[in-house]
N, C-alpha and C positions, 0 to 999 in steps of 0.2 A: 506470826512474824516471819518476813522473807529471810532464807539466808542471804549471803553477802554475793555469791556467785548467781542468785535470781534477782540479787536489786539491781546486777552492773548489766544483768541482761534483759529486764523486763520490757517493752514495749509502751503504747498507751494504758494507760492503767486507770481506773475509778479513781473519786479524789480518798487519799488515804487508805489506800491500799496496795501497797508493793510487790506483792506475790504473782505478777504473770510474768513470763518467762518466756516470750514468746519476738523479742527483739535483737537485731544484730547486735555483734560485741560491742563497744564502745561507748554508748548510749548515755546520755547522763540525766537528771533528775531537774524540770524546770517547773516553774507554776503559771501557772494562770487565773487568777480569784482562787476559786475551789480546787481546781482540776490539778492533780499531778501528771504533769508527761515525760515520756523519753522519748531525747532527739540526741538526734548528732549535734556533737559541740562542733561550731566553726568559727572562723576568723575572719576579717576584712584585710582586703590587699589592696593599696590604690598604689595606682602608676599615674604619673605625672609628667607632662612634657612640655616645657615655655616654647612657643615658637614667633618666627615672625613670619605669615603666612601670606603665600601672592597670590592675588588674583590677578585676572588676567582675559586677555578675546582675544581672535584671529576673527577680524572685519572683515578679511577677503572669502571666508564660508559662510552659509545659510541660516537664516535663526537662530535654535537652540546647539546647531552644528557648530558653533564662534564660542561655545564654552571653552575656557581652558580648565581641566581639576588636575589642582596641585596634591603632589604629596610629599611628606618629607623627602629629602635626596636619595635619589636611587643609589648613591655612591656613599654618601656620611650617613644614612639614616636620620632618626630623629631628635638627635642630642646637637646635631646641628641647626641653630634657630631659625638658617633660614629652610625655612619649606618650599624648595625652587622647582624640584620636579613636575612637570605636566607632558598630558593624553589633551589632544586637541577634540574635543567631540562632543556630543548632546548628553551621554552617561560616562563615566568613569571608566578605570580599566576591570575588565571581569579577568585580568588573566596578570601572574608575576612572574617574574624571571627567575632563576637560579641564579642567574650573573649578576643579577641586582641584590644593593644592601638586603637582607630581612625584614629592615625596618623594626617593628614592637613584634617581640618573643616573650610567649606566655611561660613560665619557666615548672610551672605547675600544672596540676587540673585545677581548676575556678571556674567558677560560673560569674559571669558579667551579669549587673548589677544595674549599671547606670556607668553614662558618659556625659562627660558635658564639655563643650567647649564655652571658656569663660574669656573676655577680651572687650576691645575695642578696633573698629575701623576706620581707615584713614582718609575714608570715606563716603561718605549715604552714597550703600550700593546693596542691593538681592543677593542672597547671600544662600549657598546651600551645600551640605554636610552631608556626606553619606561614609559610613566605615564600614570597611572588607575585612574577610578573612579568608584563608585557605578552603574552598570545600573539600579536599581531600586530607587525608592524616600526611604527615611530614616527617620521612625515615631520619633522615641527618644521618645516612649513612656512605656521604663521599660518592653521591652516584648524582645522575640527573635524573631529574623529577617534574613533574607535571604539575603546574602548580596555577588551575581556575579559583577567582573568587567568587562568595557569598555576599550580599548585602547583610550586614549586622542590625537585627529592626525591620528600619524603615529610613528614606531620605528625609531629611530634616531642612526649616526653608528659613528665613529672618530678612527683614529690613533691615539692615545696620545702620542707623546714622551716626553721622560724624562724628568721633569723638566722644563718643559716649558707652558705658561700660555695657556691655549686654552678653547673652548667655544662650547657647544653645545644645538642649538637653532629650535624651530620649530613657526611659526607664525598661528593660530588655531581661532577660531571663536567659542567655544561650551558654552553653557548657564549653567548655576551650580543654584540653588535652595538653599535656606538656610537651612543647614544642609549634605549638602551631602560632599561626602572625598572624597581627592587627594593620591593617593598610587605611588609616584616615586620609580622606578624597574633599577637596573643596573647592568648588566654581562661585563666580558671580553672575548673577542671571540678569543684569540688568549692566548697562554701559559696554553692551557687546560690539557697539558699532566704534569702537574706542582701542586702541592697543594701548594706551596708558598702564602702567604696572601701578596697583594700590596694594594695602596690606592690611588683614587682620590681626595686630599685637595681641598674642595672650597667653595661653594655655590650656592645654587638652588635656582631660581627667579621666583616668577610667578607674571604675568601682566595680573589686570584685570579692567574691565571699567562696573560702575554701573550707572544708571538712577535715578536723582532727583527728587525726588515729589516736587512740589513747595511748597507744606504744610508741608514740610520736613526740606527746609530750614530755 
């Protein structure tokens, strides 16, 4: 029979039997059919942001160059619904300001999970999603900073038609550090030869899963 300081530290273990000793502190007791394991207990953290998102072309540039990707306001961030900010170009921005909002600040370490943007468009138009983040760590120590992004994934693409509810979703596995930003990017790829302003109504989710210190709880 384990003591009590080898069952809060055992590892994978055979099923029914408690006696290795061989796992971080924390660890707790799950099943699977037969099998007893030790894992880190963790949580779900979802962020949520309603917006009302523009698309948008500059006619007077080349092809894929007539994108506009919007991002929440460089100035209100994203609690403001409308998402007016845009980089006029064929990719998004790979690079953020310090003078600019933050935009979405991960307040923990989490690992992303899954995003999805959930909505409707105001109009059948090509539709494509990419979300940034910092590639470098972020002091927050009142100095300026360098601040290139990451694509989160992969770019993501959809048909919107009019009016109608739809969803676009990528399933992701990348670790975030407390402090670092989320910069969601959105063009339309299709009605470029048009400066008419449309709108994606909806909301942006992101799912994340963090690890419990047992001294935490």
């Amino acid at each position: 029979m384990a003591t009590w300081s080898k069952v809060l530290q055992a590892d994978k273990v055979e099923p029914n039997d408690l006696s290795s000793n061989s796992a971080a502190s924390g660890d707790i007791i799950t099943t699977n059919g037969s099998s007893i394991l030790w894992q880190k207990p963790f949580q779900r953290h979802d962020m949520t942001y309603p917006m009302r998102w523009y698309t948008d072309a500059n006619p007077a540039a080349s092809l894929t160059s007539r994108r506009r990707w919007y991002t929440p306001s460089v100035s209100t961030g994203p609690r403001n619904e409308n998402w007016s900010s845009y980089l006029t170009g064929a990719n998004p921005r790979t690079y953020w300001y310090d003078s600019y909002h933050p935009c979405i600040v991960i307040p923990r370490a989490m690992t992303l999970k899954k995003y999805t943007l959930w909505g409707n468009s105001t109009i059948t138009q090509d539709l494509l999603l990419e979300i940034k983040k910092n590639t470098n760590s972020l002091s927050w120590n009142n100095g300026a900073v360098s601040i290139p992004l990451t694509t989160v994934g992969s770019r993501q693409s959809i048909t919107a038609n009019n009016g109608y509810y739809m969803k676009m979703s990528e399933s992701v596995d990348v670790d975030f550090a407390a402090g670092d930003i989320l910069i969601p990017s959105l063009a339309r790829d299709s009605l470029l030869t048009s400066s008419t302003t449309y709108f994606v109504e909806g909301q942006l989710t992101f799912e994340f899963v963090e690890a419990i210190d047992q001294f935490d709880l």
